[in-house]
C-alpha positions as a Markdown table, in Angstrom:
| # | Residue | x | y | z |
|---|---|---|---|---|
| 1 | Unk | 0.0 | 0.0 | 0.0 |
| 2 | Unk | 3.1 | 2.4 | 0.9 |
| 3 | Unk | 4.3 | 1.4 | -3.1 |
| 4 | Unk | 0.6 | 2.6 | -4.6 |
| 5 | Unk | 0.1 | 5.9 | -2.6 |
| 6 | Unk | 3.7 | 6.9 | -3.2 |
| 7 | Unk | 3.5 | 6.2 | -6.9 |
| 8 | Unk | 0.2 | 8.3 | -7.6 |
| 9 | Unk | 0.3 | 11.5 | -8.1 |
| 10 | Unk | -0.6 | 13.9 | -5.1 |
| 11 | Unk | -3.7 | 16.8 | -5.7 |
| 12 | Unk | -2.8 | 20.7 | -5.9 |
| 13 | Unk | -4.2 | 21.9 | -2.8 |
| 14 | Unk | -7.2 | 24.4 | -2.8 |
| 15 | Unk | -5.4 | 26.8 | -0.3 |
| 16 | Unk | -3.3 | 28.5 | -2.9 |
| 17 | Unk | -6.5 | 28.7 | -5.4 |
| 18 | Unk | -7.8 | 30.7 | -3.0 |
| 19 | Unk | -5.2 | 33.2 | -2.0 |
| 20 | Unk | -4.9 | 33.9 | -6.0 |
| 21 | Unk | -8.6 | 34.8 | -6.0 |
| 22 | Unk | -8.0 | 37.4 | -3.5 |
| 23 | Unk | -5.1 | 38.6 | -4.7 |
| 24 | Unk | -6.8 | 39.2 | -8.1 |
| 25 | Unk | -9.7 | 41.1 | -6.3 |
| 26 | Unk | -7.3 | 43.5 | -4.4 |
| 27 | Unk | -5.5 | 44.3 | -7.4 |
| 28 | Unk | -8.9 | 45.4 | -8.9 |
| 29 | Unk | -10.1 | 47.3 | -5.7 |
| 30 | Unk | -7.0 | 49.1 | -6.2 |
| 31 | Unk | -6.9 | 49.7 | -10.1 |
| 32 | Unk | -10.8 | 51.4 | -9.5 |
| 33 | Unk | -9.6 | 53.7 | -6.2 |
| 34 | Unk | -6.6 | 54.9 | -8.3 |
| 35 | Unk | -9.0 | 55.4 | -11.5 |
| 36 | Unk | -10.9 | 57.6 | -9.0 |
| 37 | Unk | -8.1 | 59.3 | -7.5 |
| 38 | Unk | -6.7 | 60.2 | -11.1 |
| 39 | Unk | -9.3 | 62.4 | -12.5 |
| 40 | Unk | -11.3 | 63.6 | -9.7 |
| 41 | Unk | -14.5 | 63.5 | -7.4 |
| 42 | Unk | -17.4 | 61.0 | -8.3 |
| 43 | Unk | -15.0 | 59.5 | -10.7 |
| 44 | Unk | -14.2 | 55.7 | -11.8 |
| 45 | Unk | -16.6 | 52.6 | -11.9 |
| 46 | Unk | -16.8 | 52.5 | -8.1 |
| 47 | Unk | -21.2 | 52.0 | -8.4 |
| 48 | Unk | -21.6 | 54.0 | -4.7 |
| 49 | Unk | -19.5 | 57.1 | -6.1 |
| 50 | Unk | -21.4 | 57.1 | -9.4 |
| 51 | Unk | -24.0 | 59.7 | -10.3 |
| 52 | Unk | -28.0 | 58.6 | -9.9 |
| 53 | Unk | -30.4 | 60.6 | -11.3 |
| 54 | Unk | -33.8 | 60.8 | -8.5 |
| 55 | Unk | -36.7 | 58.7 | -9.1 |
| 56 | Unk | -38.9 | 59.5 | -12.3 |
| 57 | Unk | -35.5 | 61.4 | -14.3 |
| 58 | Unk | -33.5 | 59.3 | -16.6 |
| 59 | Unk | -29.3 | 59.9 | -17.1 |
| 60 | Unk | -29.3 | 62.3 | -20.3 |
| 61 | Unk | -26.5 | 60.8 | -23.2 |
| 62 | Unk | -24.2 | 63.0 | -24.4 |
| 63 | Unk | -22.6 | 60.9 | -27.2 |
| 64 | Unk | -21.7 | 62.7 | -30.5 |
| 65 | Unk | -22.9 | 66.4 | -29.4 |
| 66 | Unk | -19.4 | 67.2 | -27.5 |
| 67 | Unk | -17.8 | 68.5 | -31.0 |
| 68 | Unk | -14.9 | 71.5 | -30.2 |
| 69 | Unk | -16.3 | 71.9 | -26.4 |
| 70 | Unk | -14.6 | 68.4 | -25.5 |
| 71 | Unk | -12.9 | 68.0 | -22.4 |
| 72 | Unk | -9.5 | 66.1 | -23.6 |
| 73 | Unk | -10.0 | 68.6 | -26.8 |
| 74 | Unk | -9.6 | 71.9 | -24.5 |
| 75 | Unk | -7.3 | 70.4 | -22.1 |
| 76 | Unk | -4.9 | 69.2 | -25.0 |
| 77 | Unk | -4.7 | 72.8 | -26.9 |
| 78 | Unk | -2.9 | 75.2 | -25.2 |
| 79 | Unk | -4.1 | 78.3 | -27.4 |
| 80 | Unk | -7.6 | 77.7 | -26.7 |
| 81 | Unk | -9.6 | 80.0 | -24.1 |
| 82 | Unk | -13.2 | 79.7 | -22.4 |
| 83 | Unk | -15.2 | 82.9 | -22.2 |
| 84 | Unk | -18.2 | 83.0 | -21.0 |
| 85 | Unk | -20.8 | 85.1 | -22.8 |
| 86 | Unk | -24.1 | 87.0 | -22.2 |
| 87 | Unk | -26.4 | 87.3 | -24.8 |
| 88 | Unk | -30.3 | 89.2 | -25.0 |
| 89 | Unk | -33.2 | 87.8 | -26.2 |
| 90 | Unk | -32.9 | 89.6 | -29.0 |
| 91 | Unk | -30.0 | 88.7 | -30.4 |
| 92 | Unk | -29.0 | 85.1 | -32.4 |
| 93 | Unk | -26.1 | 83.3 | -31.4 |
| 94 | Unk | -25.2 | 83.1 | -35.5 |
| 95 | Unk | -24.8 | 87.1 | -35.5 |
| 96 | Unk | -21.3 | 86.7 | -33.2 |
| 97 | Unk | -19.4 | 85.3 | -35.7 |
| 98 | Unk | -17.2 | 87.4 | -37.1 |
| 99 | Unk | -17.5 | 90.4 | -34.7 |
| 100 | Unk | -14.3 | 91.9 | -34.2 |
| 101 | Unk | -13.2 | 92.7 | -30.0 |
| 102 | Unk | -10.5 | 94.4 | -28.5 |
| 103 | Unk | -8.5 | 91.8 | -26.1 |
| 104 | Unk | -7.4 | 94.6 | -23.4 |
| 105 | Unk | -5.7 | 93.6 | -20.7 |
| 106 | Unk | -7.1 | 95.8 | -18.1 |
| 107 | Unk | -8.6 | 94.4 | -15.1 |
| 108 | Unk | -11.4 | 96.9 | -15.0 |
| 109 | Unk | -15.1 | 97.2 | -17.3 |
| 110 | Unk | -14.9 | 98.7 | -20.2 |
| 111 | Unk | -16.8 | 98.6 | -23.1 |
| 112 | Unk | -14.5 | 96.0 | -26.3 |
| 113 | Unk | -16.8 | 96.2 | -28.9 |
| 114 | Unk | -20.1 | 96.8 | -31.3 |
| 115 | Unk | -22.8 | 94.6 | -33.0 |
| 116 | Unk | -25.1 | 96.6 | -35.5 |
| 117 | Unk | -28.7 | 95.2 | -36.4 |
| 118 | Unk | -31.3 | 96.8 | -38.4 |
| 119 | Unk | -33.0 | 98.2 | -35.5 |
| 120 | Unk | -31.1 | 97.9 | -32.8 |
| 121 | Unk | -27.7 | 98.3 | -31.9 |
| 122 | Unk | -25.2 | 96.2 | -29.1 |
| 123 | Unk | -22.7 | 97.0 | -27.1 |
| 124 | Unk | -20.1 | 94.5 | -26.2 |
| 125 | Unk | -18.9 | 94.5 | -22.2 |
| 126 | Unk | -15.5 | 92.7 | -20.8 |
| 127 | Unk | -16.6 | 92.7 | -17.0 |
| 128 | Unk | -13.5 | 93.3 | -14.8 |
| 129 | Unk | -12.7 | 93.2 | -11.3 |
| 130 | Unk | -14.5 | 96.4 | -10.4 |
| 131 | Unk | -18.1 | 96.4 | -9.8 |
| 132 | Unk | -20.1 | 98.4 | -12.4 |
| 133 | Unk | -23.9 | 99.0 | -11.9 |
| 134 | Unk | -24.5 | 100.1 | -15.2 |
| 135 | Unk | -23.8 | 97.0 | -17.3 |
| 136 | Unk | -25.0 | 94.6 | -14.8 |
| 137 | Unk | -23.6 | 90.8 | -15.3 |
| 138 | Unk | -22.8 | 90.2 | -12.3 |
| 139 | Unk | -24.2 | 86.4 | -11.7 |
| 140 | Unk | -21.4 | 85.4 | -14.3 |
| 141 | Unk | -18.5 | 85.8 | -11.6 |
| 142 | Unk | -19.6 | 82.9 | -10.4 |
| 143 | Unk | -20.2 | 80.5 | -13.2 |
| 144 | Unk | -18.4 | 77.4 | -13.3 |
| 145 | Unk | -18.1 | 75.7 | -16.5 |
| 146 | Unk | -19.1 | 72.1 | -17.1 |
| 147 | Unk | -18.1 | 70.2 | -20.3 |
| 148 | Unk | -18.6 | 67.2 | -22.0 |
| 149 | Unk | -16.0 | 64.2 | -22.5 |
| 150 | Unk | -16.6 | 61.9 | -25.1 |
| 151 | Unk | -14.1 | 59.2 | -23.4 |
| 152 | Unk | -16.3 | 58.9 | -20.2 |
| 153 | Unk | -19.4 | 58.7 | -22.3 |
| 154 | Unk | -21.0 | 61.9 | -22.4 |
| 155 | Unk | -20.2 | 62.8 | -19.0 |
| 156 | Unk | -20.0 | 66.2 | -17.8 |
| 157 | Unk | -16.9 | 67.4 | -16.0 |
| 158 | Unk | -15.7 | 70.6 | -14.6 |
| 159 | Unk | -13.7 | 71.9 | -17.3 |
| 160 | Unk | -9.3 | 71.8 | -17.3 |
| 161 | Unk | -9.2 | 75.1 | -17.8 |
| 162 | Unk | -10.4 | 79.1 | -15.7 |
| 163 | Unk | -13.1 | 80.8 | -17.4 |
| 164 | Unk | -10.3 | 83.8 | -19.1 |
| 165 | Unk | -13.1 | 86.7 | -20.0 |
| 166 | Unk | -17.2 | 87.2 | -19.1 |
| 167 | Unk | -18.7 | 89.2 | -21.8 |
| 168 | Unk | -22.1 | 91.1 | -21.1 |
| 169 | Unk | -23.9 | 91.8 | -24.4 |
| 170 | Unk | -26.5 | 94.4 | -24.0 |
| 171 | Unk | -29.0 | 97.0 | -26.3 |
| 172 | Unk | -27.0 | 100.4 | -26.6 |
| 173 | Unk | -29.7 | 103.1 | -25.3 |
| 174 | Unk | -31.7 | 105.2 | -27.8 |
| 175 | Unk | -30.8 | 109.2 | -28.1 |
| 176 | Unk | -32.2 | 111.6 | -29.8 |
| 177 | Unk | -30.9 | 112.7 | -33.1 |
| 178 | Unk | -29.3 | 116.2 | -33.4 |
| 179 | Unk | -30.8 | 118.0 | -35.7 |
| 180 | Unk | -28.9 | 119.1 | -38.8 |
| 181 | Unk | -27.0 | 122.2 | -39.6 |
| 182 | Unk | -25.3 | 123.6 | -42.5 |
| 183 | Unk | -21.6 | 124.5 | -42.2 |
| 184 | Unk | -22.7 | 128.4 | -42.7 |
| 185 | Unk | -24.6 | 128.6 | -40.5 |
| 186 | Unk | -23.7 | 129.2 | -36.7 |
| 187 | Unk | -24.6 | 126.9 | -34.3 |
| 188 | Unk | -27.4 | 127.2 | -32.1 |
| 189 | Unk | -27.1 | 126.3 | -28.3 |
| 190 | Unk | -30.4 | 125.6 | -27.3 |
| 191 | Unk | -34.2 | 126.6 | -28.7 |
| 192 | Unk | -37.0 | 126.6 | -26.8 |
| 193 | Unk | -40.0 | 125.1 | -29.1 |
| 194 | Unk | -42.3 | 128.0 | -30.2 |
| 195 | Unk | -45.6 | 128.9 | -28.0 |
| 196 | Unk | -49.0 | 127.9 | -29.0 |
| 197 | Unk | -50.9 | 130.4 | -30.5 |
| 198 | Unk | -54.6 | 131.0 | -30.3 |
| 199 | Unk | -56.9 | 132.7 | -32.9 |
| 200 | Unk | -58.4 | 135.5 | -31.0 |
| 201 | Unk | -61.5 | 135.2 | -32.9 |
| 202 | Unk | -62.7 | 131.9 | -31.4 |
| 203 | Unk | -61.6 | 133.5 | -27.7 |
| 204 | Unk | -65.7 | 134.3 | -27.3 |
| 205 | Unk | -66.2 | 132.8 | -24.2 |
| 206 | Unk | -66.3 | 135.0 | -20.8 |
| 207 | Unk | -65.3 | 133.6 | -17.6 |
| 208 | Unk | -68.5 | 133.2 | -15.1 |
| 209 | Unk | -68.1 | 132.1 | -11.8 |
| 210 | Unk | -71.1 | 130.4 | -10.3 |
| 211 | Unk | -73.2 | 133.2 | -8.7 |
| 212 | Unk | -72.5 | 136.2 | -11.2 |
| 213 | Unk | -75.9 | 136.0 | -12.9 |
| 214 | Unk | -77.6 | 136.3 | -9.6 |
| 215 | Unk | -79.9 | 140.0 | -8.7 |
| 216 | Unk | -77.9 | 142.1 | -6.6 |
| 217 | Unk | -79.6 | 144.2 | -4.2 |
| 218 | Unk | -78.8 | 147.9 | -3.6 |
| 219 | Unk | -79.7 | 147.5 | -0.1 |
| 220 | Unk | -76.8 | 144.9 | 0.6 |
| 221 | Unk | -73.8 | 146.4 | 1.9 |
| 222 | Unk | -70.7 | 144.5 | 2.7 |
| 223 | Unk | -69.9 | 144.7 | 6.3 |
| 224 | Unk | -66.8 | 146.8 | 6.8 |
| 225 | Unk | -64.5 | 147.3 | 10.1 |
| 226 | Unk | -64.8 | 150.5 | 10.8 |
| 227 | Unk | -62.3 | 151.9 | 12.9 |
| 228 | Unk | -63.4 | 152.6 | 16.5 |
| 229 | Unk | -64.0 | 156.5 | 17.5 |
| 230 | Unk | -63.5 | 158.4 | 20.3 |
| 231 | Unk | -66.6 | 159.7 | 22.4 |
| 232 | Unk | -66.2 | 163.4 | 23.7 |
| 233 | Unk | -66.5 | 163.8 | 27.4 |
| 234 | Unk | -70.2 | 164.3 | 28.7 |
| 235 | Unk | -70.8 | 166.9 | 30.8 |
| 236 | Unk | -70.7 | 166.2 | 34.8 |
| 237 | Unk | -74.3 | 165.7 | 35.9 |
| 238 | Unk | -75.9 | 168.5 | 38.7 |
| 239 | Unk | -74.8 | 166.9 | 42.1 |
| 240 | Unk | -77.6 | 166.2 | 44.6 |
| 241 | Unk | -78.3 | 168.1 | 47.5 |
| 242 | Unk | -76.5 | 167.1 | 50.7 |
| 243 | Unk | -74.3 | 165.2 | 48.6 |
| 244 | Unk | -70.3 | 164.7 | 49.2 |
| 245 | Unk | -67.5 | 165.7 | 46.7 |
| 246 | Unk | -64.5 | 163.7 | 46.5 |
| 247 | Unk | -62.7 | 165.5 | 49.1 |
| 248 | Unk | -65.8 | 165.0 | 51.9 |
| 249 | Unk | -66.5 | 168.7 | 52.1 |
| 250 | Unk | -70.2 | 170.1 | 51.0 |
| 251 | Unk | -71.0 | 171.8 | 47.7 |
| 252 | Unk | -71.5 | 175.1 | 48.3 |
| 253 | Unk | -75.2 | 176.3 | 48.0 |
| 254 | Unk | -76.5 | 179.7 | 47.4 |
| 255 | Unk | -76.3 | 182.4 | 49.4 |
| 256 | Unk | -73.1 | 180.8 | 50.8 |
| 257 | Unk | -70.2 | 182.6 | 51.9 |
| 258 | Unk | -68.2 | 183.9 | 49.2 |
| 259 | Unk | -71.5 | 185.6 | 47.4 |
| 260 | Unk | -72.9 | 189.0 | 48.3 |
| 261 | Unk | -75.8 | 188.6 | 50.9 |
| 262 | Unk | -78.7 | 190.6 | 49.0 |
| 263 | Unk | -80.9 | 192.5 | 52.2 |
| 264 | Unk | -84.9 | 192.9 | 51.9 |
| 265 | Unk | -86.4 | 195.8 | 52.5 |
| 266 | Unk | -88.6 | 195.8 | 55.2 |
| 267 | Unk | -92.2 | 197.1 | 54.7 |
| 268 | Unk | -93.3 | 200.2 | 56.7 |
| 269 | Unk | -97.4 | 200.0 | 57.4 |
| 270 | Unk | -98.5 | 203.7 | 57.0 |
């Protein structure tokens, strides 16, 4: 029996089956963190990082629409720039091409350019660091652009590259044409416009108040202040008998002292 079991052949053993099996999955766990790692957040084919649209939405597909706004294609060309851009209602996307802009390098607002329509005309801001009220534009300081990559998909990833210039397209503000002038003649500062005139022949009408076609009576008088007058002194009233001047003495009568007594004559009988 010792002859036959050295003689036939002895099985692998399972142990070392295994520990390849694990070695293969930790090289893959490792492979998908590093995919991750290399190109950024929510990144890889790790399925608990990946994006999942909520219930009732379905994962839009980008493939074939990424065309010169391609990830790998902006992050591989050096010359290339993103600027973002502003545009009104009123104004096509095709009419940009082939306006011309001046690329100044200052850091404040200023005005780079024109866009003439049949009835309307554009102005062309470059928004600097300053803030300007006038041209308005300012939720584009904080625009982040996201771009398609045809390698991943579709998939939309924040783009390689700074947004360089924000450009605020808005309608140029109507004024009022001057009017015009020969080069004889001198010119004039202001004019007032020339006053309405009114034919005096239709002025018929008389103003009347309510009231003036009443009767007025020759009896009414208007009721005037008259100024207030001074009364002459009346003469002192005859004092009473036995009465008191102001002093306490009596009023003289007649016959007093002071007067000439006249005597009677005394009848004789005869």
């Amino acid at each position: 029996m010792s002859s036959s079991r050295s003689s036939s052949p002895s099985p692998e053993p399972e142990v070392v089956a295994k520990r390849a099996k694990k070695s293969k999955d930790k090289r893959k766990k490792a492979q998908a963190v590093a995919d991750v790692d290399e190109h950024g957040k929510n990144e890889g084919d790790d399925l608990d990082l990946a994006y999942k649209p909520p219930e009732g939405f379905v994962l839009m597909k980008h493939k074939g629409e990424e065309g010169d706004f391609d990830w790998d294609a902006i992050n591989d060309d050096d010359n290339l720039e993103l600027w973002v851009v502003r545009v009104p209602d009123g104004l096509k996307p095709k009419y940009l091409e082939g306006v011309k802009l001046e690329a100044s390098a200052s850091s404040s607002t200023a005005r780079v350019g024109s866009i003439e329509r049949k009835h309307t005309s554009y102005d062309v801001w470059s928004l600097g660091e300053d803030e300007a009220d006038t041209v308005g534009g300012d939720e584009l300081r904080a625009v982040s652009c996201l771009l398609p990559r045809q390698k991943k998909d579709g998939k939309l990833y924040q783009a390689p590259k700074p947004i360089t210039r924000r450009l605020v397209i808005s309608a140029r503000p109507t004024l009022p044409t001057p009017p015009q002038s020969s080069p004889e003649s001198t010119p004039i500062v202001h004019q007032n416009p020339p006053r309405p005139r009114h034919p005096k022949e239709l002025l018929t009408h008389h103003f009347m108040p309510l009231g003036s076609l009443a009767p007025v009576d020759d009896s009414a008088t208007m009721d005037v202040d008259s100024a207030p007058v001074e009364e002459a002194p009346s003469k002192a009233s005859k004092p009473h008998k036995g009465a008191e001047g102001a002093d306490g003495s009596k009023k003289k009568r007649k016959g007093d002292a002071g007067s000439p007594k006249k005597t009677k004559k005394a009848k004789t009988a005869t």
